[in-house]
N, C-alpha and C positions, 0 to 999 in steps of 0.2 A: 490565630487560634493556637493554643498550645497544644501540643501532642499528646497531652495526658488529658485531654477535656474536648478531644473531637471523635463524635462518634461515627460508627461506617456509613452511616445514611448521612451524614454532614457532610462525609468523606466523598462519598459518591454523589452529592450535586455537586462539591467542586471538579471534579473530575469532569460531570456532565457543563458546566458553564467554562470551565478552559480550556479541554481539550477541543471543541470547538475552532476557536480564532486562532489558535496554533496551527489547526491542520489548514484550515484557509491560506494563514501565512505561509506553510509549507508549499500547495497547493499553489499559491501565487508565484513562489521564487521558482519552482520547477517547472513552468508554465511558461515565466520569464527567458528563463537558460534553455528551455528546449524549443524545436524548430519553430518556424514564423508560420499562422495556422494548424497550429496542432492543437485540438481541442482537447481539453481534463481526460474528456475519457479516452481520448485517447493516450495522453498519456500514462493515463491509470494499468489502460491493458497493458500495453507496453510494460511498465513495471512489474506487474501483475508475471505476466509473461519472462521476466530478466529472471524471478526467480522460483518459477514452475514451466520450465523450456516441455516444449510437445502437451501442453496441456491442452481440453477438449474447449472448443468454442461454447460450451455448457457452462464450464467453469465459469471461462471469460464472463458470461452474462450474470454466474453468480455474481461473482465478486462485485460486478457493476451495479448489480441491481434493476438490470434491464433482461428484455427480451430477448430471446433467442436470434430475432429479427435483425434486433440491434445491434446485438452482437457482433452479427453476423457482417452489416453493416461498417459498423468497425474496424473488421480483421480486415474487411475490404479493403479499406482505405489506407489502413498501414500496408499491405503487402503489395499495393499500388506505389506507397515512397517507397517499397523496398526494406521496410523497417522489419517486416514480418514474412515467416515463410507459412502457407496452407497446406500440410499432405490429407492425403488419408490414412486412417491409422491400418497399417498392414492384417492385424488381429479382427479388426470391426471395421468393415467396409464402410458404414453410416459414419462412423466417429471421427469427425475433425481434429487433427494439432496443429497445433499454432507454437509456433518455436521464432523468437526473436533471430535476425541477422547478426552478423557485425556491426554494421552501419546502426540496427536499433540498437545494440548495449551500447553501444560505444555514444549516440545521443541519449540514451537513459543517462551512462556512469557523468558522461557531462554534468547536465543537470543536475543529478544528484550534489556531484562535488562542489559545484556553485554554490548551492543550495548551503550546503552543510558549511560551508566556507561564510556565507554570511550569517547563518547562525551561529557560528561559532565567533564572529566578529561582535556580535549583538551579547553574547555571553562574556564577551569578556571585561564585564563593569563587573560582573561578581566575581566575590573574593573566592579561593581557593573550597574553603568549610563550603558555602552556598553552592557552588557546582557539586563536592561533594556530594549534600543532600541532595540535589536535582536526579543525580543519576541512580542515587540510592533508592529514590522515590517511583522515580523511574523502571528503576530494574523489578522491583517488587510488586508496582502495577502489571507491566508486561507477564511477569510469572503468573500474578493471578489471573489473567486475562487466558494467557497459556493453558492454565489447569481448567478453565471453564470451556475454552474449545474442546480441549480433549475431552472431556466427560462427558459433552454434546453427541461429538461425534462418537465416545462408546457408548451411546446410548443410542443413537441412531442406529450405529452397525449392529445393535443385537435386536432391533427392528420395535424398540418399545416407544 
């Protein structure tokens, strides 16, 4: 489709039918490169965790889309390898952080760089212009996507 003849609603089922199988592929290769039985979500948290360090096991379950239960479950199980630390939060007795080790960035940054490493292997049939566009396409999703959290979340904090 040509750029002058696609409209946002076109724009937005392609986004909804690719981004998909990319994040599986994603999901797959860092699945691959990180420890032997380590499940998604857990490697999610983990992630989740590499770059919101002390966050509250609430979070954690947001982002997962699980329960509190589950979560909870989770944190368990990474601070059992060692991946994760559990405090209490000094301020709020109730409130759990969860702050990655060494040992968990250091198998996060793994993975990742695998990751990124075969994708960038997989990218390198397109020519110079086509990665261009990719990241250009790329960058401009990401901002919109940026601008619609924040506007959520200003709209949450002024409680409407």
């Amino acid at each position: 489709m040509a750029t002058s003849t696609i409209t946002a609603e076109q724009c937005a089922g392609l986004v909804m039918e690719n981004i998909p199988p990319i994040m599986r592929f994603v999901r797959a290769e860092m699945r691959r490169h990180g420890a032997p039985g380590f499940s998604m979500p857990q490697f999610r948290a983990l992630a989740f965790l590499s770059h919101h360090p002390g966050a509250s096991l609430s979070s954690v379950a947001d982002h997962l889309g699980v329960t509190l239960a589950t979560a909870s479950t989770i944190a368990d199980r990474l601070v059992r390898h060692g991946l994760v630390e559990r405090a209490a939060d000094p301020r709020e007795r109730r409130r759990i952080t969860l702050t990655p080790t060494a040992a968990g960035l250091d198998l996060y940054q793994q993975a990742r760089m695998a990751t990124r490493a075969k994708l960038g292997h997989m990218l390198e049939a397109l020519t110079a212009e086509q990665l261009h566009e990719i990241a250009t396409g790329l960058t401009l999703l990401s901002d919109a996507f940026r601008k619609a959290i924040d506007e959520t979340k200003h709209v949450t904090s002024d409680g409407a």
